[in-house]
C-alpha positions in Angstrom: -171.8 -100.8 61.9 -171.1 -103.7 59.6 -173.5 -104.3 56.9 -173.5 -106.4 53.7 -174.9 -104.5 51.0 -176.3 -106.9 47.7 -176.2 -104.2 44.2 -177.0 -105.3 41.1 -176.3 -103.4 37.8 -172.7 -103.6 38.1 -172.2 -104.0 34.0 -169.5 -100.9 34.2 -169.7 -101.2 30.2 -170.3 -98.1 27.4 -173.9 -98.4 28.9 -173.6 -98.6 32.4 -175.5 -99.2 35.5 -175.3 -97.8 38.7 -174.2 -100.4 40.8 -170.9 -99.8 40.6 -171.1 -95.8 41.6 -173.3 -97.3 44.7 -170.6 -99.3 45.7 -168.0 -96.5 45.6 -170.3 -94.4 47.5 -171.2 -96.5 50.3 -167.5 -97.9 50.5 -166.9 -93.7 50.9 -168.8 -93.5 54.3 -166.6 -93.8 56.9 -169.0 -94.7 59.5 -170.1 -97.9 57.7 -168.1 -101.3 57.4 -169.4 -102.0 54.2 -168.9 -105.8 52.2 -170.0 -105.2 48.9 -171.9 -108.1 47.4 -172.3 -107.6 43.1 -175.3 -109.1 41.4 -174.6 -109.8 38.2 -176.8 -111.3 35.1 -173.9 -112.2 32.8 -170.4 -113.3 33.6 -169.1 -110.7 31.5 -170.0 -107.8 33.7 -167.0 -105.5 34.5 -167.8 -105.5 38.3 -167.6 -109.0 39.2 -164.0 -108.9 38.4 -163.2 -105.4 40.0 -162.5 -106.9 43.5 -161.0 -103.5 45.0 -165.0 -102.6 45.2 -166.9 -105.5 44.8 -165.6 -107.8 47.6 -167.9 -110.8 46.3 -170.1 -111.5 43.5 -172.7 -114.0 42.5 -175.0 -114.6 39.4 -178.7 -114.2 39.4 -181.6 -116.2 36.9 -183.2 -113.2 34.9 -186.2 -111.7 37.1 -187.9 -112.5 33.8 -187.8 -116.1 35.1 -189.4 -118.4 37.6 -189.5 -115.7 40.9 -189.0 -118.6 43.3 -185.9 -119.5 41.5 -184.6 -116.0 41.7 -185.4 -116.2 45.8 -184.2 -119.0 46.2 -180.7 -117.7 44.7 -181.3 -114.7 47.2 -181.4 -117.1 50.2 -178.3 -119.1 49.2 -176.4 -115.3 48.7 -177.5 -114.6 52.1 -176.2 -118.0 53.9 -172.8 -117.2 52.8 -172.0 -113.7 52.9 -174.7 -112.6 55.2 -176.3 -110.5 53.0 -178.8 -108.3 55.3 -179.8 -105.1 52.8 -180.0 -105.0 49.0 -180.2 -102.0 46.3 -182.1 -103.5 43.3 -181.6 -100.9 40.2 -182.1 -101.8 36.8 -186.0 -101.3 35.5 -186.4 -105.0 34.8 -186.0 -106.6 38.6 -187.7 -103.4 40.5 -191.3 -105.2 39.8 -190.0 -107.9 41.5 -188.4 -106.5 44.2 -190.9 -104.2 44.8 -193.6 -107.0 45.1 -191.6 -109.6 46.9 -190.1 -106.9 49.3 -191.6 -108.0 52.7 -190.8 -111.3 51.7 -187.4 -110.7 51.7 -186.9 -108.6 54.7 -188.3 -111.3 56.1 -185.6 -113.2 55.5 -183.2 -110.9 56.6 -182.7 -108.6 53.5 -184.2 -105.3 53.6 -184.2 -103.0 51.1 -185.7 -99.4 51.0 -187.9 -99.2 47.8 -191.3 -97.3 46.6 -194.7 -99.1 46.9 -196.2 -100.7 43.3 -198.5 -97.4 43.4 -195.7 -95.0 43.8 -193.4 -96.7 41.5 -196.5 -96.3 38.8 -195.9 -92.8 39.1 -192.9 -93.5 36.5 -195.3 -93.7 34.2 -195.3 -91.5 31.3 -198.9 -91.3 30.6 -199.0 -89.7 34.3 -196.1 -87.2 33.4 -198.4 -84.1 32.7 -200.4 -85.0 36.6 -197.1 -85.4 38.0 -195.5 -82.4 36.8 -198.7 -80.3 37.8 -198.3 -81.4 41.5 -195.4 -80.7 42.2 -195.2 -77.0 40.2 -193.9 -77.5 36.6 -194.9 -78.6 33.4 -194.8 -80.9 30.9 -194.9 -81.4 26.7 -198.3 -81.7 25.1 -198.9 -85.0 24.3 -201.6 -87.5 23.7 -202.3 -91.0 24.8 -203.0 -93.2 21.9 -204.0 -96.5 21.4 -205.0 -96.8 17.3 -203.7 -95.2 14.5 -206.3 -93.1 13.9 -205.9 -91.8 17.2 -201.8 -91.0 16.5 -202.9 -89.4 13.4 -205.4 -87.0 15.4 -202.8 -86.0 18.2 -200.0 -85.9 15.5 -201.8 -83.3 14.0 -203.0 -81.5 17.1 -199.2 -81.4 18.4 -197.2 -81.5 15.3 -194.0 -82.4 14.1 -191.4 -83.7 15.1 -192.8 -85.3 18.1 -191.9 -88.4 20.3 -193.6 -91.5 20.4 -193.2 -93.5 23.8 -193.8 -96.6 25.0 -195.5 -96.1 28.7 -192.5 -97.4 30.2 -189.7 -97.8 27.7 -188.6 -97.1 24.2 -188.9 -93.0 22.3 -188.5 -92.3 19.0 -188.5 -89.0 17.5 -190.5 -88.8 14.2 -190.3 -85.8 11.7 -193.6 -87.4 9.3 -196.7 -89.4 10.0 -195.7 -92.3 7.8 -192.4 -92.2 10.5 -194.6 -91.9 13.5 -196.9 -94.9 12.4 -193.6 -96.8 12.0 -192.4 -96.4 15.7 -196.4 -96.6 16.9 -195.5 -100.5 15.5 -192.7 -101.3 16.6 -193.3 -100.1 20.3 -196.6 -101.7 20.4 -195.2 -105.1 19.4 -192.1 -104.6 21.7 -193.9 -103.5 24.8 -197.8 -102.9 24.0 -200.4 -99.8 24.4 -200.3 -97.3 25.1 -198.2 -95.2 22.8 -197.6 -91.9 23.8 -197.2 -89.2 21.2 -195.5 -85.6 23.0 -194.3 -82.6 21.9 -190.6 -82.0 21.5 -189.2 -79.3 23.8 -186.0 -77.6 23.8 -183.5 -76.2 26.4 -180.9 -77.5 28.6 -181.3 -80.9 29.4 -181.3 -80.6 33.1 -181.4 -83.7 36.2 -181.5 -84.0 39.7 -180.8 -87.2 41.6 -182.5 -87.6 45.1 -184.1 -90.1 47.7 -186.9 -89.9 50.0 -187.0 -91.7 53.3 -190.8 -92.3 52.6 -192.2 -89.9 55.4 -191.7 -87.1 53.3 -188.2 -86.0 53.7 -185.3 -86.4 52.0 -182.3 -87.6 52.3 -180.3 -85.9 49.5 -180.6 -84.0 46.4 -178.0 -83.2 43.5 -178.9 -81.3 40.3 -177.1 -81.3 37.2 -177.0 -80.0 33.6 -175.3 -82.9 30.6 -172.6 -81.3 28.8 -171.4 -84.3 26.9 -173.3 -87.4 26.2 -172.6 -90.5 24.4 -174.3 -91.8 21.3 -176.2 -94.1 23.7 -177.3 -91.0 25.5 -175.4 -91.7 28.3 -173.5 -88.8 30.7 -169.7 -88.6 30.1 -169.5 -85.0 31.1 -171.7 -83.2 33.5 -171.9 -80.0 35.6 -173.3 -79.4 39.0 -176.7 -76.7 39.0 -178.6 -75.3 41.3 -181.7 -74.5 39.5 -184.3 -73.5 42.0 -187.6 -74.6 40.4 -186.4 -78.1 39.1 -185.2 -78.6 43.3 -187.8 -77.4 44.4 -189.8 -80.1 42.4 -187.5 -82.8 43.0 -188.5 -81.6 46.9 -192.4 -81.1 46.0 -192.0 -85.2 44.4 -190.6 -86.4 47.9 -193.2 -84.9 50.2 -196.3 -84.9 48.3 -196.0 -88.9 47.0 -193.9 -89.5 50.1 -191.3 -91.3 47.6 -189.4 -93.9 49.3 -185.8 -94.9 47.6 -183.9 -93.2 44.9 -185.0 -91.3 41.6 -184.3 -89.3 39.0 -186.3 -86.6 37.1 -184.9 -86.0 33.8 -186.1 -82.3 32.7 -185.4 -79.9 29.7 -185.2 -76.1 31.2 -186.1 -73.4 28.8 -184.1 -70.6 30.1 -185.6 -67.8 28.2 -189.3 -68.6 29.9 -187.8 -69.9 32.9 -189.7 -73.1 32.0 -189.2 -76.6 33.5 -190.3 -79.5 31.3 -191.1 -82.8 33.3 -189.5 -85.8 31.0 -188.9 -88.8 32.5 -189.1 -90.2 36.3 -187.1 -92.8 36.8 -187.6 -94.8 39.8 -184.2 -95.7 40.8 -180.2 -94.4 40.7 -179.1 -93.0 37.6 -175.5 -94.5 36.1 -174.4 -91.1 36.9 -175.6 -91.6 40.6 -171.5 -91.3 41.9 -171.4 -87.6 41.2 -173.3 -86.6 44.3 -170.9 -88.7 46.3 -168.1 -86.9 44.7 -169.9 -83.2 45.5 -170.4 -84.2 49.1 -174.1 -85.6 48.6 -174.0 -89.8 49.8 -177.5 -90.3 48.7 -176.5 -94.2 48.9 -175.0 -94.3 52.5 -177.9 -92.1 53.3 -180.3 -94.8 52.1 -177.9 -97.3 54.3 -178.4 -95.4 56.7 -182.3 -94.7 57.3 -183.3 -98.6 56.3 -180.5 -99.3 59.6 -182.2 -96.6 62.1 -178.9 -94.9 61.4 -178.4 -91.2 62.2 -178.7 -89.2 58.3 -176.8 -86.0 57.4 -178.2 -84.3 54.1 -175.3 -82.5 53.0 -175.6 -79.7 50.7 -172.9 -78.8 47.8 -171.4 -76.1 45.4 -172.3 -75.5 42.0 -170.2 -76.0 38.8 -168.3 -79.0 40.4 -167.3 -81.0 37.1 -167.9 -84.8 36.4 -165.7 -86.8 34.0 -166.6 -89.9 33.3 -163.5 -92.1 32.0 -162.6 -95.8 30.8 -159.9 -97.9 32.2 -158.2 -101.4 31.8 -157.9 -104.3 34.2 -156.4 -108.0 34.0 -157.3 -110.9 36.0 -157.1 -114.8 35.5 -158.7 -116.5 33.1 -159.4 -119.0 36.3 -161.8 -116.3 38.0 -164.2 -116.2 35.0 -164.2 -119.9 34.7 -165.7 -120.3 38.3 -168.1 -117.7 37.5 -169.3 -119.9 34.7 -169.2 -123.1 36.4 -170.2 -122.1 39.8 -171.7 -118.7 39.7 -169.7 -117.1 42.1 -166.7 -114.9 43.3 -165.6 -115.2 46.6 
């Protein structure tokens, strides 16, 4: 079936998205005639110019902007590719497309994303209800909005600790003085709360996976980091089977009936056989390609059950390694010069 599939975060840089490991994965299914549409913010994203994946690109107005701008940039991307399904991935835009999402498949671009309540469930001041429904844990923390309050669940928790923004932004602090510090500078970035949790240890521990919205899901890979950047980013990985962090990642799907990718970012304590809830992210991780590569085609999957297409969940092998490596391209100075004068590749 052919399909044109719309991705943003294709910025392949030292801190990628994961547009460009959707791409590779739905270009991997051999069942779908796939044209690859890149949505790029910047004219100096990597993907626009890699044209052996990304078969066209365009640039979007920041979602930060005037919304019917930004639709009305998503209608003209549709009248001349035929753009009919879309994977929105970076934190910024999903607001938007998640609000705006039956406006759009109205015309004629679906995409397969959690409901605003769901997607709330990123939250990390609902990480400890989260992690109790679906059968593991998470740090002690506190929900603070004053600094007498920080002061009281600094205390009760101790140091060092993290202090969160809700959404974005963690800090670890070893002192009170340092905690007050970050309680400022997250509050003025992104506003209250501030969350102040306790720091676990372990192995840091992930598992990418999608739900089809009805409960079931429509892949599932776990793996532990072996090599990060200084960004934090994977560059070395390891496929796991840990039971109890699948078998949340399986609880997550059918008890909030999750709809779309995520990730749950966990530390394991192995000694207690403890699983630490972290983060939920919402949407593919950068790393999202090594499921593809261990048999597990979350995206085409995805593709798939927006399209009424039949869905295999694959399974796959532990202690399959992922390298992540850079590379060099040249193309014309011309191609980047119509991206900035016209704001497209075609």
């Amino acid at each position: 079936m052919d399909v044109v599939v719309g991705i943003t975060g294709i910025n392949a840089i030292d801190n990628p998205g994961p547009g460009i490991g959707i791409a590779k994965s739905l270009k991997e299914d051999p069942e779908l005639s796939v044209q690859i549409v890149g949505l790029a913010y910047d004219a100096m994203e990597p993907g626009i110019y890699m044209d052996w994946i990304v078969d066209s690109a365009f640039l979007l107005p920041y979602p930060s902007g005037d919304y019917r701008a930004y639709l009305e940039r998503l209608r003209y991307i549709r009248a001349q590719t035929g753009l009919n399904f879309l994977f929105p991935v970076l934190d910024a835009e999903l607001p938007l497309y998640i609000k705006y999402q039956k406006e759009l498949e109205a015309e004629g671009i679906r995409t397969f994303l959690p409901s605003l309540e769901q997607y709330k469930l990123r939250g990390k001041d609902r990480l400890e209800e989260v992690a109790q429904t679906i059968g593991i844990t998470a740090p002690r923390s506190a929900v603070v909005t004053s600094y007498e309050e920080l002061a009281r669940a600094a205390e009760d928790i101790g140091f060092p600790l993290m202090v969160k923004g809700v959404f974005y932004k963690a800090y670890k602090a070893f002192s009170l003085p340092e905690a007050a510090s970050y309680y400022s500078k997250i509050a003025a970035e992104w506003g209250y709360p501030i969350i102040v949790q306790q720091v676990v240890t372990g192995e840091e521990m992930n598992v990418v996976a999608a739900g089809d919205g009805n409960g079931n899901a429509l892949g599932m890979v776990g793996i532990k980091k072996t090599w990060i950047t200084e960004l934090g980013k994977i560059w070395t990985g390891v496929t796991i089977k840990n039971d109890r962090l699948l078998a949340a990642a399986q609880a997550f799907i059918e008890r909030y009936r999750w709809k779309g990718a995520f990730e749950l970012e966990c530390i394991v304590d192995l000694e207690s056989d403890t699983v630490y809830l972290i983060e939920i992210n919402p949407r593919f991780p950068a790393w999202s390609y090594f499921a593809t590569g261990v048999g597990v085609n979350i995206a085409a999957n995805i593709v798939r059950s927006a399209l009424g297409l039949p869905v295999t969940v694959a399974d796959y092998e532990p202690g399959k390694l992922y390298i992540r490596f850079t590379d060099d391209f040249v193309v014309d100075m011309d191609v980047f010069q119509k991206m900035m004068l016209r704001g497209e590749r075609r």
